[in-house]
LOKOL-476035 format. One line per 3 residues: for each residue y, z, x of C-alpha. Coordinates in steps of 0.1 Angstrom, whole numbers, plus 5000, padded with zeros to 4 digits. Last residue first. Layout:
<pts>
Y,Z,X | ...
</pts>
This chain:
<pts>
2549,1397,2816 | 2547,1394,2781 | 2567,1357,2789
2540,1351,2815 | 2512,1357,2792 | 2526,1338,2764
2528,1306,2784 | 2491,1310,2802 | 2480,1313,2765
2499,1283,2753 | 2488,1265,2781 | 2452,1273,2777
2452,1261,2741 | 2465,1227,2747 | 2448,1218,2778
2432,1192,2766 | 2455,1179,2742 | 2474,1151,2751
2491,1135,2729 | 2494,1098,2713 | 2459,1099,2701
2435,1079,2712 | 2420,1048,2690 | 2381,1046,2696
2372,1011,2708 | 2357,0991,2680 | 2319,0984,2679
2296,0963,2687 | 2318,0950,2714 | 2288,0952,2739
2311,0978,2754 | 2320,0998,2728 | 2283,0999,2719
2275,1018,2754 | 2304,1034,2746 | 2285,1046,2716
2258,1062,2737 | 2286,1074,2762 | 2293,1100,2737
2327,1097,2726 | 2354,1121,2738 | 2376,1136,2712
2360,1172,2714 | 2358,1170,2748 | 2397,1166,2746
2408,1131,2763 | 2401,1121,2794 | 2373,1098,2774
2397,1081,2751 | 2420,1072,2774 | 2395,1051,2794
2378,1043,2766 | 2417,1025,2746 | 2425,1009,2782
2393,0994,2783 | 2394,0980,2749 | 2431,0967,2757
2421,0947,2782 | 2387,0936,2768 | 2414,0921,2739
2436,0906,2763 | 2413,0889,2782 | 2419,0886,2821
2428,0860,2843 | 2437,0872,2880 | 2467,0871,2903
2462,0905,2915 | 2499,0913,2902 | 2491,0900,2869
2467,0926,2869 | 2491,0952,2877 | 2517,0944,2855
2494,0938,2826 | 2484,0976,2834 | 2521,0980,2829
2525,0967,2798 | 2499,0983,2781 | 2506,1017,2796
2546,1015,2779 | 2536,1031,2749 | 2558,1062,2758
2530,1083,2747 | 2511,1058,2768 | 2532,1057,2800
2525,1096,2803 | 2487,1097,2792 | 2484,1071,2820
2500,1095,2848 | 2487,1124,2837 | 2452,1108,2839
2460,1094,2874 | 2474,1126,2892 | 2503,1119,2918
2530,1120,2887 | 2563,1111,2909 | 2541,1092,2935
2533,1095,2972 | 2507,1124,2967 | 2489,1098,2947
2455,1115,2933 | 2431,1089,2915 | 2439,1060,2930
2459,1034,2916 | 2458,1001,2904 | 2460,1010,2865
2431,0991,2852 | 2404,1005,2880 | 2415,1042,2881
2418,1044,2846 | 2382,1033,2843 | 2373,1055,2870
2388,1080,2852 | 2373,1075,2819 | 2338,1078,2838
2353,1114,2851 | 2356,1126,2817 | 2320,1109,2799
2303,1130,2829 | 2319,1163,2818 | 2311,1156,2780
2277,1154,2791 | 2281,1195,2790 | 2288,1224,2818
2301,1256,2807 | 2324,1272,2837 | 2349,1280,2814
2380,1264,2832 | 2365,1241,2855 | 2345,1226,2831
2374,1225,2807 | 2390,1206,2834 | 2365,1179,2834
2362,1171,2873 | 2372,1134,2887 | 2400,1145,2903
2389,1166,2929 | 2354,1159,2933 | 2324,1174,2922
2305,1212,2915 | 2322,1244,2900 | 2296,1270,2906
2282,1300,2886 | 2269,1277,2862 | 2270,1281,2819
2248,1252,2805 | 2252,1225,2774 | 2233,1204,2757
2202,1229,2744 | 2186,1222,2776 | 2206,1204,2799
2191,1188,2835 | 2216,1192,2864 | 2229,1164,2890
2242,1181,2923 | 2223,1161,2950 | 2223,1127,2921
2236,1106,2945 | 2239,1072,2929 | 2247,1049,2905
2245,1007,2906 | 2268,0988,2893 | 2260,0951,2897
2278,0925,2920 | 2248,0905,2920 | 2244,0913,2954
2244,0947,2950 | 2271,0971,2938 | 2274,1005,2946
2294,1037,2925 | 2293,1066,2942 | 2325,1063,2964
2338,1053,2930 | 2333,1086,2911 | 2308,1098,2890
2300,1137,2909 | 2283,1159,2875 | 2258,1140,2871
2245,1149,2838 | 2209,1148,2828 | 2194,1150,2792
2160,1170,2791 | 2144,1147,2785 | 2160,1118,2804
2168,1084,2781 | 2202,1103,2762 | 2226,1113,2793
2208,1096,2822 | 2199,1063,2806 | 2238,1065,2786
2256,1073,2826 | 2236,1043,2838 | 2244,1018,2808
2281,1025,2808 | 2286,1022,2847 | 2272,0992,2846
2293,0981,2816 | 2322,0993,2836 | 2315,0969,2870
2311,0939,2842 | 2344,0944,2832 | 2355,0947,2868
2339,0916,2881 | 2350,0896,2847 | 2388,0914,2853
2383,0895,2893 | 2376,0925,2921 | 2391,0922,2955
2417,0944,2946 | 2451,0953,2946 | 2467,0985,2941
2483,0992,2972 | 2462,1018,2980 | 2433,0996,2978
2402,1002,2953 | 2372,0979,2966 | 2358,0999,2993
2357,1028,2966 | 2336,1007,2946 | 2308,1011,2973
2290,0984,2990 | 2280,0951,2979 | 2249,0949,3001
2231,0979,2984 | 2201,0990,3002 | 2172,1002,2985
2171,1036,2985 | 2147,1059,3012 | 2154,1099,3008
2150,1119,3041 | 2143,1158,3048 | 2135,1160,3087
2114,1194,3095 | 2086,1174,3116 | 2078,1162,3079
2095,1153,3044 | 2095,1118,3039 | 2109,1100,3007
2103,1067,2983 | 2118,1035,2972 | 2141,1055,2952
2163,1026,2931 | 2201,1026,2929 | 2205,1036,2891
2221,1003,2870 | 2187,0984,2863 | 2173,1013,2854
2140,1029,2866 | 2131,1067,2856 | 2127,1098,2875
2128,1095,2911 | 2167,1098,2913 | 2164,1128,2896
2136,1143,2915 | 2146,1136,2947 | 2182,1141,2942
2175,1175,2927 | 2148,1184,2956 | 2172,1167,2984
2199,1183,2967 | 2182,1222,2967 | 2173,1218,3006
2211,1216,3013 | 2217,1195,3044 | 2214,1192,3076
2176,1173,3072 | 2192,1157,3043 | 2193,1122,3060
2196,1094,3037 | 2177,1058,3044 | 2192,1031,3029
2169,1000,3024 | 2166,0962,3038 | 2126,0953,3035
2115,0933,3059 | 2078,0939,3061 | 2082,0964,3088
2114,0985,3075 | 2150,0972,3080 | 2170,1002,3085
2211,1010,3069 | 2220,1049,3078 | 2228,1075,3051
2250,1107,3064 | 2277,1099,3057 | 2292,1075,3024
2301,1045,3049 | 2272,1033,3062 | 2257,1043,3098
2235,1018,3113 | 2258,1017,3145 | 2257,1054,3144
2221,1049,3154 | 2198,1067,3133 | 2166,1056,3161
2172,1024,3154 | 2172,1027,3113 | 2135,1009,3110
2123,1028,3137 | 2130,1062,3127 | 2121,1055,3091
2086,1043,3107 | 2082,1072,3129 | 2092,1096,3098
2059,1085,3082 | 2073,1073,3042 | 2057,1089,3011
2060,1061,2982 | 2072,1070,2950 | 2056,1058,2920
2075,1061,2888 | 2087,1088,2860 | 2096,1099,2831
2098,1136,2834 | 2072,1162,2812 | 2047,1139,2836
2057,1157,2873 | 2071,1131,2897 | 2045,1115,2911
2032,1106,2948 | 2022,1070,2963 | 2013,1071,3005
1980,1089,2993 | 1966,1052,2973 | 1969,1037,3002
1992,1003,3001 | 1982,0968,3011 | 1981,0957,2971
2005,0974,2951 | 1987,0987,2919 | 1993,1019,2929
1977,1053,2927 | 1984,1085,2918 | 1993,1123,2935
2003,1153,2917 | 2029,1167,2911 | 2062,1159,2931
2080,1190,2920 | 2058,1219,2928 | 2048,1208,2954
2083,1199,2971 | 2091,1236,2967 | 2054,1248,2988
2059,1221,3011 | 2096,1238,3019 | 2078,1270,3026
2089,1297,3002 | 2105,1327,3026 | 2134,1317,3019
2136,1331,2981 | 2119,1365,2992 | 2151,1370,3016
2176,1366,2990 | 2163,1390,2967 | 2163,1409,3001
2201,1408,3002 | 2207,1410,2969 | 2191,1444,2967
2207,1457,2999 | 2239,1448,2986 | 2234,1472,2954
2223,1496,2977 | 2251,1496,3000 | 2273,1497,2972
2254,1527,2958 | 2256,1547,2987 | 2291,1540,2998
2298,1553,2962 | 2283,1587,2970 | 2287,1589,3007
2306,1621,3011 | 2322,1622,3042 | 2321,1642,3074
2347,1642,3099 | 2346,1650,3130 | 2376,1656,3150
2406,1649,3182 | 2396,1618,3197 | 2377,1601,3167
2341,1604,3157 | 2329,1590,3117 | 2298,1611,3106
2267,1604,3103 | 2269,1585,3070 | 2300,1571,3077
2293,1552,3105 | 2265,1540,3096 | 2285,1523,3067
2312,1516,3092 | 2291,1500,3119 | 2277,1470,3090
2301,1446,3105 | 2333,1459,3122 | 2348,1491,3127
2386,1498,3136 | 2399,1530,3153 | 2434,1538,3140
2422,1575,3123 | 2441,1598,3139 | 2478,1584,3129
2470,1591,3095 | 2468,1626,3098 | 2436,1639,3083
2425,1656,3047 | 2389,1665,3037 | 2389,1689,3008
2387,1658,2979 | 2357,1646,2996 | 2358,1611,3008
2365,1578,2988 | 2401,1576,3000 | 2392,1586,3037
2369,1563,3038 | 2388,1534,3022 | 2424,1532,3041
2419,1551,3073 | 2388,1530,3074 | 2404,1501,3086
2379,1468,3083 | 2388,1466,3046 | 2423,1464,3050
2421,1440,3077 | 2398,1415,3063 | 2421,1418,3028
2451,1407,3044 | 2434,1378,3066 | 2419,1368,3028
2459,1365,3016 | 2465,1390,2987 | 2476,1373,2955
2515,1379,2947 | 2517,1341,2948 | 2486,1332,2927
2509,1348,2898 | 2481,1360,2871 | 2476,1389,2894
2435,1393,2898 | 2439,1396,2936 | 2465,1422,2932
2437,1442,2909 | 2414,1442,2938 | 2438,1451,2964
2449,1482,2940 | 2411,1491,2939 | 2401,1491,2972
2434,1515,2982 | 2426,1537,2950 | 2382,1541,2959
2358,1531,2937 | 2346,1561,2923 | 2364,1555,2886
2347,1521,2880 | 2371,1491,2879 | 2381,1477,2845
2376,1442,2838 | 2414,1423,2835 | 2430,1413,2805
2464,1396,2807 | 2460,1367,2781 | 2456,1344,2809
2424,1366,2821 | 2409,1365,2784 | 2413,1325,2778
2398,1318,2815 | 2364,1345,2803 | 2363,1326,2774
2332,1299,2786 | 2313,1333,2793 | 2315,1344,2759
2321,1380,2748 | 2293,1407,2746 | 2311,1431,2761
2305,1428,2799 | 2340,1416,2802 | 2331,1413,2840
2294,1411,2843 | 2275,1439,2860 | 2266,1458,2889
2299,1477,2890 | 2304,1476,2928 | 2291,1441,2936
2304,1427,2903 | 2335,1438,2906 | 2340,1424,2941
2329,1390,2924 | 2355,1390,2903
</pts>
């Protein structure tokens, strides 16, 4: 796809269609239509990495050495007079060489040859165009980005701070005082980023500052500059009791760092053992999901515009010393206008990803409300979220199973029991009812707004349906393509 967008210039399906049905039109068989003056060898690798059997897809070592020999694209694309022998042409160019190449005039042992550069041309063009788009976007100083998001500057009512260390997030987002950190004192505070400060989720280091403080300091000096802005701004925007709090940032001597107060209780993920056991008591893990409920409803119906973050899974799920949920990393969070957006991108963890969102490429709350259902599942049924070791390795499937065969129930008791831990039958069942509830279609997914009232048990638990019917549609396309085929 993207090769026909490099040599076409457009779209594929440039017809007015919608973006989310580009998946529905390539199971049904459809495929864009190259342009005329791209070369026949180009073209038949093109269309055998659009075959609807990911087997007979070209490997990328195949492709790198078809398009590095020129015997099969120049002389293709050349005039219609010039003709060689194949077994003069063996010399391989690499890099940009073969466009120069070309252009002057392509030297072997025995003859010249010169070719018409027509399409070579316009590809080279259209590359060139990207290429210093590109360029322009760089060349915006990292100050200039941060400007533009921070705002301007306030003061605080904190006595013993300046009124410069505080900065704002600009006011169309809601917003608190951040506090602009001198990387000596981060520096110090972490032990120089010793690997002995290190906690678990990378590159984020543990530092007691100068008054005693205990935070988390993340490094995004490696990093993309985009998530430290998103992450930044995001995190920065509101308080909630169940969003790990931005203490504040420092952006100088080319180091990128976020400061978050420290989370003694660690991540979920620390909690969820293979064997299914966990250190967590049913009022632990109750209270873990109404956590989890109140962040994902703040982000999703508090922000304006609405936020979805896109990565809710337990490695970003902390708890502090209360046991509390607490979410974080927000580096590929998005804002919505109009509730929904197309991306180029698919962003998150295996698993945990809506699979219409992987399918269409249109991004809604309704991807957040999918992985918080697999959490849930994840922390009734006792098992991770993909178990190569088991029959169905994949968590949803796996409960979707045992519930059409209403035999989840049970064996979420099972596992409980197995912990050696009270629980109440009714919160069980409640829990069990959202977490199917919210891997179900998007259409059948409640909003986290009235999971929120779920929870308080304001409301009953949404009843699922004995089938699963997410990819309903898309299988019976897939299934009609391969019988055509």
């Amino acid at each position: 796809m993207v090769c026909y967008e490099i040599l076409t210039g457009k779209v594929p399906f440039d017809d007015g269609g919608k973006l989310k049905d580009l998946h529905k039109r390539l199971l049904r068989g459809e495929r864009p239509i190259l342009p005329s003056s791209c070369p026949p060898y180009l073209a038949s690798y093109v269309e055998r990495c659009w075959h609807t059997n990911p087997e007979k897809r070209p490997s990328f070592a195949q492709i790198s050495r078809t398009l590095r020999h020129l015997k099969g694209i120049l002389l293709k694309s050349a005039s219609p007079s010039c003709s060689l022998m194949e077994d003069k042409f063996e010399q391989t160019l690499a890099g940009s060489d073969w466009v120069f190449a070309a252009k002057n005039g392509f030297t072997t042992k025995s003859m010249t040859i010169t070719i018409e550069m027509s399409w070579y041309n316009e590809l080279e063009s259209k590359l060139r165009e990207r290429i210093e788009a590109a360029a322009k976007i760089k060349q915006f100083r990292f100050t200039d980005l941060v400007s533009k998001v921070l705002g301007r500057f306030r003061g605080s009512s904190d006595k013993g701070l300046k009124q410069e260390e505080y900065v704002m997030i600009p006011d169309s987002v809601k917003c608190c005082p951040l506090r602009i950190f001198p990387y000596e004192e981060l520096h110090q505070a972490t032990d120089g980023f010793s690997t002995n400060n290190r906690i678990e989720c990378g590159r984020v280091f543990k530092g007691t500052l100068v008054d005693g403080q205990v935070v988390a300091v993340k490094d995004f000096t490696d990093l993309s500059m985009s998530e430290f802005l998103t992450e930044l701004e995001v995190s920065g925007s509101g308080r909630h009791p169940n969003l790990v709090p931005n203490l504040g940032f420092c952006y100088e001597e080319g180091n990128f760092l976020l400061v978050h107060k420290f989370m003694p209780g660690g991540a979920l993920s620390n909690y969820l053992r293979p064997d299914g056991v966990t250190q967590l008591t049913w009022a632990q893990k109750y209270k873990i999901v109404c956590g989890l409920t109140s962040a994902l409803s703040f982000l999703h119906n508090d922000c304006s515009p609405p936020v979805v973050h896109r990565d809710v899974k337990p490695s970003n799920i902390f708890l502090d010393d209360n046991q509390e949920a607490c979410l974080t990393d927000f580096g590929i969070a998005r804002p919505l206008f109009g509730g929904e957006a197309d991306v180029t991108a698919i962003m998150g963890s295996f698993g945990y990803v809506a699979p219409e969102y992987v399918t269409s490429g249109t991004l809604a709350l309704e991807a957040d409300v999918y992985s918080f259902g697999v959490v849930v599942l994840e922390l009734l049924c006792g098992r991770r979220v993909i178990d190569r070791n088991e029959e169905i390795p994949y968590i949803v499937e796996y409960a979707w199973r045992l519930h059409q065969q209403e035999r989840l129930l049970d064996a979420t008791r099972e596992n409980i029991g197995r912990e050696g831990h009270h629980y109440d039958e009714e919160e069980l069942r409640c829990l069990l009812h959202l977490g199917l509830a919210c891997t179900s279609h998007p259409e059948d997914r409640p909003a986290m707004r009235r999971v929120v009232q779920v929870m308080s048990k304001e409301v009953e638990a949404p009843i699922p349906p004995h089938f699963w019917r997410i990819w309903d549609k898309v299988q019976e396309e897939e299934t009609a393509s391969t019988s055509e085929e």
